[in-house]
N, C-alpha and C positions, 0 to 999 in steps of 0.2 A: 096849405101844403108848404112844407119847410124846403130849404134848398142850401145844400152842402158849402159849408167857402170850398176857393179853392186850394189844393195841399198846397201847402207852401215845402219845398223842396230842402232834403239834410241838409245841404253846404249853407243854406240861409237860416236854417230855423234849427239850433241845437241846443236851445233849454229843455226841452223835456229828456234829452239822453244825460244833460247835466242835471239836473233832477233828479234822472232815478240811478247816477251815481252817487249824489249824496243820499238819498235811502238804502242804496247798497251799503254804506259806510256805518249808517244807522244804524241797520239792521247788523252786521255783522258785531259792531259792540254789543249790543244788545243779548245777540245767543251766547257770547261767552260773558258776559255778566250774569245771565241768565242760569246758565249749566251751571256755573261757577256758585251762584246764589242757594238752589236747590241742593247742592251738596254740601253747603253749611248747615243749611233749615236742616236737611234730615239729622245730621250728626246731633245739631241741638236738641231738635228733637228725643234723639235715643237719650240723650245724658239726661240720668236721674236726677244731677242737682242742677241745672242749667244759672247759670250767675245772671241773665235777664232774661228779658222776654222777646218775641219774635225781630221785636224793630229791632233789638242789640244784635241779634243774629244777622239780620240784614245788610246791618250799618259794618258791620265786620266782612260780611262778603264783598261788601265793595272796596273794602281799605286793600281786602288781600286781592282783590281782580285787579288794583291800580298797581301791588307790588310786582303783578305779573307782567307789569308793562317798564321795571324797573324806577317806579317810583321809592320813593323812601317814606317810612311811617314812622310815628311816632308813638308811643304808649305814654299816655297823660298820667294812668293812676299806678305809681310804683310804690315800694317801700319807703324810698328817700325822698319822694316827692316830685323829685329831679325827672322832667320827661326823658324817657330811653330812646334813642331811634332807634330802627330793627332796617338791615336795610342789605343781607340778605335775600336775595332773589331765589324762589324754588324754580329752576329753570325749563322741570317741566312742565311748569300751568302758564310758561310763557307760551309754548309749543301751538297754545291752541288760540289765543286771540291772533299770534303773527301770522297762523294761516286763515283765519277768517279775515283778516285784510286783505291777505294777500290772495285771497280769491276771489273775495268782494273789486278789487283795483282789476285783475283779470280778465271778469266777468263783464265789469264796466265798461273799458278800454275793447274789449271784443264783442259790439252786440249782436243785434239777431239779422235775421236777412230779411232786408228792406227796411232795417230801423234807422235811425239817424247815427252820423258815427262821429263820436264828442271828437275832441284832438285830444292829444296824449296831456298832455300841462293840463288841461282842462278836468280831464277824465281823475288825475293825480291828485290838483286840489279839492275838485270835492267830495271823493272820496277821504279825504284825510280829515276835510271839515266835520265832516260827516258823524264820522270816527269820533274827534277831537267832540264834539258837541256832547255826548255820552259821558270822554271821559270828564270832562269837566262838570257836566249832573252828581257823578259818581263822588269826586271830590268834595261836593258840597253835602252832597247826603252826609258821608262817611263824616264829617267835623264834629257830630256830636259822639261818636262812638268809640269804642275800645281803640282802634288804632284807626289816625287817623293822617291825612296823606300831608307829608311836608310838600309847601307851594310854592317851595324852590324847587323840584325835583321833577313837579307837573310838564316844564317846558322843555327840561333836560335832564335827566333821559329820556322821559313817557315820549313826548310828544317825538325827537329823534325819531327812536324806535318803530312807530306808530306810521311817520313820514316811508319812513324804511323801508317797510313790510309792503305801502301802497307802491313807491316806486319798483320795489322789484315785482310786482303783480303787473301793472302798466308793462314793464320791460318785457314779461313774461306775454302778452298776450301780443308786442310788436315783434315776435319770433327770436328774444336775447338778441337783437344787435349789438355789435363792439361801433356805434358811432351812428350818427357825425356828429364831430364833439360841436360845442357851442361856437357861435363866430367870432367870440372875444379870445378860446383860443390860441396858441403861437398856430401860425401857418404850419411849419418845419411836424406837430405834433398830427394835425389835421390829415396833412400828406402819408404822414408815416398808419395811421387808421386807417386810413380810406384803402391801404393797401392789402387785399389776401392774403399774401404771405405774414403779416404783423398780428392780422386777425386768426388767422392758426396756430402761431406761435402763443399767445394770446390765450386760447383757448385751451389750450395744452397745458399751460402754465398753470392756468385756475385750475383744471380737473386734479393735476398733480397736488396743486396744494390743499382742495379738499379731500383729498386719499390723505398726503399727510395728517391734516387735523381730524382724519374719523381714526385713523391708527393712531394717535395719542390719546384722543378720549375712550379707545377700545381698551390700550394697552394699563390705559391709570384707571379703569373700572375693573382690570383685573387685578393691578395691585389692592385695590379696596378690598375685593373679593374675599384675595389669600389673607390680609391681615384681618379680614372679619372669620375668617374660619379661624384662625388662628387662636383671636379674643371671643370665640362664640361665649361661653360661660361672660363674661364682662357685657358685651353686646344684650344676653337674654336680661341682666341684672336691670339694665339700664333700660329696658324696654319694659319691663313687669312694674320696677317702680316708679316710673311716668303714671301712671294708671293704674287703679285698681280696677275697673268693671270693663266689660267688653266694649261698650260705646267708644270708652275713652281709648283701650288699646286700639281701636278701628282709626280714631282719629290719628296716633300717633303716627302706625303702622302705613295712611297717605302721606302723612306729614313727610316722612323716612323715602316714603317712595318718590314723592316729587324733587327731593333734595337728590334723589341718585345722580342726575347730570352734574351736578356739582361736585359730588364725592370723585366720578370721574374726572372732573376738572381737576380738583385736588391731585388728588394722586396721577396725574400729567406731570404736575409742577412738580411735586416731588423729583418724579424721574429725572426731570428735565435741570435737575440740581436747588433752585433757588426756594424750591418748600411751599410752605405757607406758615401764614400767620394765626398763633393759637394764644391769640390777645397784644397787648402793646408790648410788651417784651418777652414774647418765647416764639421761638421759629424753629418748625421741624424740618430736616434735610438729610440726605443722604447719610453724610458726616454724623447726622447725632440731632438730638433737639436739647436745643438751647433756651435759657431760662427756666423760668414758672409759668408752667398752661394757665389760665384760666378757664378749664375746660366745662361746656356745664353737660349735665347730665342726660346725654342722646345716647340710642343706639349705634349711628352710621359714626359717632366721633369715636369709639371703643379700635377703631381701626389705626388710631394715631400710635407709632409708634413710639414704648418708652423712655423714661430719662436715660442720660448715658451716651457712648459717643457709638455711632454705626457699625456695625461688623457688614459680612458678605454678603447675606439677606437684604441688607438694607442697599448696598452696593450695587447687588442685582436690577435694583431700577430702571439703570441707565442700560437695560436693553430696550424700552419703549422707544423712547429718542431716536435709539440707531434702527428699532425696526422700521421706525416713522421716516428717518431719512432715506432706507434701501427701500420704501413704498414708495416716495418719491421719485427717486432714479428708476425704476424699474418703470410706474407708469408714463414717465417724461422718454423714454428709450422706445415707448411700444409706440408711441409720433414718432421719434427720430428715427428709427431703424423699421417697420415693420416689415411682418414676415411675408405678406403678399406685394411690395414692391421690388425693383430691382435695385441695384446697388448704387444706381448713379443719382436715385431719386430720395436715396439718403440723405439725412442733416449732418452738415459738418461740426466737426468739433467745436466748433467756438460758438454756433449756434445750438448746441446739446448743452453746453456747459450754460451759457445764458437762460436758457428755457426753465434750466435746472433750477438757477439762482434766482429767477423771478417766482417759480413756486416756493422757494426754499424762505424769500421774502413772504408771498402771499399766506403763507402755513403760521410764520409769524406775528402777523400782523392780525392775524383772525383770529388767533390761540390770546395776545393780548384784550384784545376786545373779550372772548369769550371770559377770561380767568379777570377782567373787572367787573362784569359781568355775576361772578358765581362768589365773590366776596363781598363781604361790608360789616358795617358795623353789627353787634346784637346789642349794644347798651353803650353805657358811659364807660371814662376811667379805663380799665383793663380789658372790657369787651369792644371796646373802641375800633379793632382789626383783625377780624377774622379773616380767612380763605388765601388765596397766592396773593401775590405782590406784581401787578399786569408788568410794569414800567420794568421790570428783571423778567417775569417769565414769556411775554413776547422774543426779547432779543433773546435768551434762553434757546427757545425752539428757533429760531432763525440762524441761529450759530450752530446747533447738532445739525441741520437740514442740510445748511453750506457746507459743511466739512468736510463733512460725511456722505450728503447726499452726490456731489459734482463730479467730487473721483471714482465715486459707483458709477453713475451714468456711464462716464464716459470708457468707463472698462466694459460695462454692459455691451457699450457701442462696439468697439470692438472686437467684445465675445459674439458680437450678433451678426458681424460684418465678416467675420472671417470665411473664406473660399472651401477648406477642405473639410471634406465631412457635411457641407450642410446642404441637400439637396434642394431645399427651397428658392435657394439663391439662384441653385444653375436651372431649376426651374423656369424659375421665372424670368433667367435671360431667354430662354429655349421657348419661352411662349412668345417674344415677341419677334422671332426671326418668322418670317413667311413662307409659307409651304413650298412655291412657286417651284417649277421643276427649271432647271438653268443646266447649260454643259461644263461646269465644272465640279457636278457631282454634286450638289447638295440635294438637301432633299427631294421630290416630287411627292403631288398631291396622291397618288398612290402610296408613297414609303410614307407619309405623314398617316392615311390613313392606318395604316399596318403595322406602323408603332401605336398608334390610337390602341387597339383591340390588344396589341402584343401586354400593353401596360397594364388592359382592366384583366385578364384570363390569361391563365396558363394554361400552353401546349405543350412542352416536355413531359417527357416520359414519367419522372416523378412526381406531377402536379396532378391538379385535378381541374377540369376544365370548369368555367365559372367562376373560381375563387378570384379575387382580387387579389393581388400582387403588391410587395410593398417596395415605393419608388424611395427610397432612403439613397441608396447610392448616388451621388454626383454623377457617375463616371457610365453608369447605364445608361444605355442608347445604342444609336447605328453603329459607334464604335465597335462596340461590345459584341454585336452581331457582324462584323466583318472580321473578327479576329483579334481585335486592338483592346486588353483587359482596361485599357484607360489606368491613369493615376493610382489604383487600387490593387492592380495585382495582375494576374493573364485573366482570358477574356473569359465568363461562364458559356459553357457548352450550350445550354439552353436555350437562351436568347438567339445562338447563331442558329440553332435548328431550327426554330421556330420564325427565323431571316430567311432561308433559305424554303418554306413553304408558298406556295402561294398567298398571293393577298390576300385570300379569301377562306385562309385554312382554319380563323379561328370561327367561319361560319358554317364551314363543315365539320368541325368538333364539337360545334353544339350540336348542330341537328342529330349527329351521331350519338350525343350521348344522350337527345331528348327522346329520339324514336328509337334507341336502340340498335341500329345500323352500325355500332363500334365493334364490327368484326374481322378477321382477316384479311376479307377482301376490299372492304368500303374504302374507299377514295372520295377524300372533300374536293367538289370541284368548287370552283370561285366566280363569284361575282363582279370583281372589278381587275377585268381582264389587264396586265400592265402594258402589252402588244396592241397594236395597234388595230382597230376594227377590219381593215382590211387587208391586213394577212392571212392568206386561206388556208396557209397549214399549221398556224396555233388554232385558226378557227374551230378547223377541221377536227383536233387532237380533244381540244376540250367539248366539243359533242359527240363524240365519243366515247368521253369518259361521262357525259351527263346519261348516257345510253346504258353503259354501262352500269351507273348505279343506279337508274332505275328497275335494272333485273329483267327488261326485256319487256317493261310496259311501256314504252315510249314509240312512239315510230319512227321508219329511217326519214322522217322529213330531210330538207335541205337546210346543211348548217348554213348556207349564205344568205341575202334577200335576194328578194323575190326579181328574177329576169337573168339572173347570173347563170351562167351555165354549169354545172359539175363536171368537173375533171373525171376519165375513166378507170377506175379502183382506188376510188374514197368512198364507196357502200359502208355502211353501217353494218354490225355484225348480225347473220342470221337474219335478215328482214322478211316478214311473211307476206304473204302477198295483199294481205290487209295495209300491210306497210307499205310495198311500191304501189297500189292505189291511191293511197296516200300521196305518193311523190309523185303519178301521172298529175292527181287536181290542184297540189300545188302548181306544175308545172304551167297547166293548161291558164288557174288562174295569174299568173308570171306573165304569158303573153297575151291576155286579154288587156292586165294594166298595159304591158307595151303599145299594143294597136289605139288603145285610147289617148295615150300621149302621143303618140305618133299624130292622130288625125287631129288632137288640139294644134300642133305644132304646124300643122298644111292651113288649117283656117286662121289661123291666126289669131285665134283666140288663147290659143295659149304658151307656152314653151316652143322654141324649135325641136325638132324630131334631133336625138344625139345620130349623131351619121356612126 
């Protein structure tokens, strides 16, 4: 008979959670090497004349799974002898290993319930290990093959990239914290983090600069667009002659399609003035392109436009920029100003214009990285520099952002703060004053209910009861129904009519209009009486009128409780004698409770008897 050790407890024992983070890391290289591999094999496969045989195909899938990681390749066998590097990144077949990291680091860092729980540093490295273990297999494979990975480029970018994707997975699965930074740290930085308000700001800033950077790759995937409609005929030429048989048009036709992020990168730069690079000495821009292309023979490059200096077309660009910098201010405005708080809980000017310029940095700084990113070499000599130029088109987009984006905002601000016309403002001061009934006239919880119902249904005579009403005006309210049109003009007759009903008139409009009872005679009586419970002659007036609209099926019970006596001629109209029956067993039951309190109050069991 065997017998269990015993557990040894998470906080002591966290190699097996480090463990099956580095098989996480494994495995996530693995399925994109994998996916990545099968979609060579099969293309090779289709091609009638394939130039090797499976291992060539293999050895090739991993050269292009390591470009996807922003390594650089080399091609050994060219015309001139002269290895080419290619280095070029199709930005969409990065799309798919940064998320299998980055969900592998995720999945890590968050395990299951009751499993052991790594620490974050921990969970980080071996997932990256992990990772890094594959791609470094990958590089060795690929050395005999058609392109094969430069071993300077393994630890920077790949491996960067690689580190990247796990830390922001890790980050992702300790709920995005902004902190706490390291202990090495300034103090003065530490403080300013740990703070709510820096952490809002903070977060504001990011969202803002990733709106900017998705409106610059949106806005330069449209110019690609219009210039490829333009050159369709050039684009078809250039695509039919890559290829003659279907395999190969299939192959071109992904090739084109992964390079689309790029093409939009491109034509960002463009907008954004500083162009890009169409070999070692030609640069297209705004202005004109300059030099001699070396352009080689693609579909997606047929969008380049031609020799010669710029006209209006080309000019037009630089609406991207500006629309990217008014995406900026607009989403940086909807934290500083929104519509559901009040005025005081506004950002001031100097903190709207800051918020501004840390997106308008952030939008920069990420548009650099992206546009080094989406260039590189394709060869020697003249293909030496393709794609934007990061070190100009970074500050590029950080100078249209600032300019343009700061004094948007802060007119936004402005436009969003101002008092007349915008009902949400007086809104929302009006929600926060308290109903409480006071003697100098403001509200009571009565007058708060009865603008409640006054707001969602209309009672005037041209309305129709149920509809909802629209609160645009500022200046509507109790004013309005006392006479006072408020800031807007004289007061609407409506609203005072519909003041001067009972509180309880928008629940006799409904019933009237659900049972049909909206007839000449109906009278809504009300539920929340505004007199006080024991005054006898509102009491009195309003059971009377409930007698009344029920048509004479109601009995003359007593409008008071029960021991009070009735005053003589306050009958109820017509009462039959089923009705004063009625008011004798009321009555009788009236002084039964009295005798019984009464005699609690003699034994002393309960209440004194009221004298």
């Amino acid at each position: 008979m065997t017998q269990r050790a015993p557990q040894v407890t998470a906080d002591r024992n966290r190699a097996p959670a480090l463990v099956s983070a580095l098989l996480r890391g494994v495995v996530a290289a693995g399925l994109g090497l994998g996916a990545l591999a099968v979609l060579v094999v099969v293309v090779w496969i289709s091609s009638p004349y394939p130039d090797s045989g499976p291992d060539g195909a293999l050895r090739s899938a991993a050269g292009i799974w390591l470009l996807a990681h922003g390594a650089g390749l080399v091609r050994p066998d060219t015309l001139s002898g002269v290895p080419a590097p290619v280095g070029v990144v199709p930005l969409l077949l990065a799309v798919g290993p940064l998320w299998l990291t980055h969900r592998a680091a995720r999945d890590a860092a968050d395990p299951e319930e009751g499993g052991p729980a790594p620490s974050r540093t921990g969970t980080f490295c071996a997932v990256t290990a992990g990772y890094l273990l594959v791609v470094a297999g990958a590089a060795a494979y690929a050395r005999g093959g058609a392109l094969r990975a430069d071993p300077d480029t393994l630890a920077f970018p790949a491996a960067v990239v690689v580190a990247g994707a796990a830390a922001a997975g890790v980050w992702t699965a300790a709920g995005r914290p902004l902190g706490p930074l390291p202990s090495w740290s300034p103090l003065a930085l530490q403080e300013a983090v740990a703070r709510t308000l820096f952490r809002d700001r903070a977060e504001a800033a990011c969202r803002s600069a990733a709106v900017g950077v998705a409106v610059l790759l949106g806005g330069g995937a449209l110019l690609v667009a219009v210039a490829l409609g333009r050159n369709a005929a050039v684009a078809q030429d250039a695509f039919l002659g890559l290829a003659g048989d279907w395999a190969g048009r299939i192959a071109v036709l992904l090739l084109a399609v992964a390079l689309v992020p790029n093409a939009a990168l491109w034509g960002a730069s463009y907008g954004l003035g500083p162009g890009f690079a169409l070999g070692a000495g030609a640069t297209a821009t705004p202005l004109g392109l300059d030099g001699a292309p070396a352009v080689p023979r693609f579909p997606l490059l047929a969008a380049v436009p031609g020799p010669g200096p710029g006209n209006w077309p080309n000019w037009a660009a630089a609406a991207v920029p500006v629309a990217a910098a008014l995406a900026v201010a607009w989403f940086t405005v909807r934290r500083a100003a929104p519509a559901d708080a009040p005025r005081a809980q506004a950002w001031s000017w100097r903190e709207t214009a800051r918020v501004t310029l840390l997106a308008a940095l952030g939008c920069g700084l990420a548009t650099a990285v992206l546009a080094a990113w989406a260039g590189g070499p394709l060869g020697t000599g003249e293909l030496s520099a393709f794609g934007p130029v990061w070190w100009l088109t970074g500050p590029a987009a950080f100078a249209w952002t600032a300019v343009i984006g700061v004094p948007a905002a802060l007119l936004l601000r402005l436009w969003r703060l101002r008092t007349p016309g915008w009902a949400w403002r007086r809104d929302v001061a009006d929600a926060q004053e308290s109903p409480a009934a006071d003697a100098d006239g403001r509200a009571t919880y009565e007058e708060a209910f009865e603008d409640e119902f006054e707001g969602a249904y209309e009672e005037d005579a041209g309305g129709v009861a149920g509809r909802p009403r629209r609160r645009w005006a500022p200046w509507r309210g109790r004013g309005a129904a006392d006479g006072d049109g408020g800031p807007g003009g004289p007061a609407d007759p409506a609203p005072a009519k519909a003041s001067a009903k009972a509180p309880g008139a928008a629940f006799g409009a409904q019933s009237g209009t659900v049972a049909g009872s909206d007839g000449p005679g109906f009278e809504p009586y009300d539920f929340l009486p505004t007199d006080p419970w024991h005054e006898k002659g509102a009491r009195e007036a309003r059971w009377a009128s409930l007698q009344r609209s029920s048509g004479g099926l109601m009995a003359d019970f007593p409008a008071g409780p029960a021991g009070l006596a009735e005053p003589a001629g306050t009958a109820g109209p017509a009462a039959s004698g089923a009705g004063r029956g009625a008011d004798g067993a009321a009555a009788k039951d009236a002084k039964a409770v009295k005798d019984t309190t009464d005699g609690q109050g003699a034994d002393g069991d309960g209440p004194a008897a009221t004298p």
